[in-house]
C-alpha positions as CSV (number, residue, x, y, z in Angstrom):
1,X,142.4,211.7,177.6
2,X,141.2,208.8,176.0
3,X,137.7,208.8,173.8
4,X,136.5,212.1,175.5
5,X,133.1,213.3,173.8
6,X,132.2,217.4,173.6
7,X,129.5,218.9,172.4
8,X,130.7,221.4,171.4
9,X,134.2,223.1,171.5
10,X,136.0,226.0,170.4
11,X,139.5,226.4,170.5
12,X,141.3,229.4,170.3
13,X,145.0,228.4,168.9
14,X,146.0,225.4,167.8
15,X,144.4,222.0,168.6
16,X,146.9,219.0,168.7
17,X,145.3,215.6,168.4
18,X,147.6,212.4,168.4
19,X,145.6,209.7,167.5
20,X,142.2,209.7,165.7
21,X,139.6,212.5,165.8
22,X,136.2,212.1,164.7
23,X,133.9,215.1,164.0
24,X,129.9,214.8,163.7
25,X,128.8,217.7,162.3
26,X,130.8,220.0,160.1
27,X,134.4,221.0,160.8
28,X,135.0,224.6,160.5
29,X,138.7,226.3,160.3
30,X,139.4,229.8,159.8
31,X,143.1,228.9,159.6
32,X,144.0,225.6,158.5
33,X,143.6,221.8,158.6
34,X,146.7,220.5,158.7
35,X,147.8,216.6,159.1
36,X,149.0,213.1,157.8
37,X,145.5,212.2,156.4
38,X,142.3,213.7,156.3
39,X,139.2,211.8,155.7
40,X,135.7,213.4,155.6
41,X,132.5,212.8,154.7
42,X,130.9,216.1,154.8
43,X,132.1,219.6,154.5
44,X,135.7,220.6,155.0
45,X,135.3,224.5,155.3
46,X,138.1,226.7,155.6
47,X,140.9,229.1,154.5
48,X,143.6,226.1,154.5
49,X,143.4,222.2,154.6
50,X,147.3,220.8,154.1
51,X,146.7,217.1,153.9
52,X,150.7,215.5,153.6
53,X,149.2,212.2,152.8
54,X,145.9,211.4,151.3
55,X,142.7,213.9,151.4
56,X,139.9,211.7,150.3
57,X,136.1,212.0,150.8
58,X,135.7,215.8,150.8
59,X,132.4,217.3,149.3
60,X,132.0,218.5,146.0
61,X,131.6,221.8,145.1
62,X,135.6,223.1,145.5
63,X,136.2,226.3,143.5
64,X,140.3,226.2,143.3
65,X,142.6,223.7,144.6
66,X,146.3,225.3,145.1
67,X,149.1,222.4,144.2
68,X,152.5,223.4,146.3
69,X,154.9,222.7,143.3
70,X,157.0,220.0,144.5
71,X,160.6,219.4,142.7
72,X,160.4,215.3,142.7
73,X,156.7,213.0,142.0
74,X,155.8,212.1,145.9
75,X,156.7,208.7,147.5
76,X,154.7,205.5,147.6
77,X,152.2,206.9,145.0
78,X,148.9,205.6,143.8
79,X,146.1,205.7,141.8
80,X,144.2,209.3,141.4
81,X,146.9,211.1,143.1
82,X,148.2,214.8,141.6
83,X,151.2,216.9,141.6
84,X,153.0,220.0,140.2
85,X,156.1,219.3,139.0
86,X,158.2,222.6,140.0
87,X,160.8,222.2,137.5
88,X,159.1,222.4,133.9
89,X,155.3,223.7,135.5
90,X,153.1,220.7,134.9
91,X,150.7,218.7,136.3
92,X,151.2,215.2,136.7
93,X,148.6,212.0,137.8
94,X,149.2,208.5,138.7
95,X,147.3,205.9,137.0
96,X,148.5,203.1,139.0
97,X,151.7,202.6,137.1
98,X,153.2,205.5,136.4
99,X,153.2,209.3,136.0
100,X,151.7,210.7,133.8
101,X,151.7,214.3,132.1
102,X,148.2,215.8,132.4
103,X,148.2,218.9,130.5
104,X,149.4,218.9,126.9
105,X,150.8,222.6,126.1
């Protein structure tokens, strides 16, 4: 089903898209946004967006962000990207080189 338009559409379960999807108006999830890379330029509203590549775009305005504490720094890093290191409880960012510690206590 290739480039098929709706108006509107509600799914009740989970919605599998291979490929590209494009959303107009605002994407709502009352379970979770889950995929390789998100991209948006409006809202992103819901209990859980899991982005395993790069979540750029979204709106301001986020009260908490919850890190899943990883044990090693992700592959291929770059620029502006974030962890938490599992093993000694910090943050980490990548200026482009390197990572780097964030917090200082």
């Amino acid at each position: 089903m290739a480039n098929t338009k709706f108006n509107d559409m509600d799914v009740d379960g989970d919605l599998d898209v291979t490929g590209d999807a494009a959303v107009g108006g605002d994407l709502a999830a009352t379970g979770g946004v889950t995929g390789a890379t998100v991209t948006a330029t409006g809202a992103l509203t819901g209990a859980t967006v899991t982005a395993t590549g790069a979540l750029t775009g979204a709106s301001a305005g986020v009260s908490t962000i919850n890190l899943t504490p990883l044990a090693e720094a992700p592959a291929d890093p770059v620029e502006g990207m974030i962890y938490c290191k599992s093993t000694d409880h910090k943050f980490y960012g990548h200026n482009g080189t390197a990572w780097v510690a964030l917090d200082t206590q």
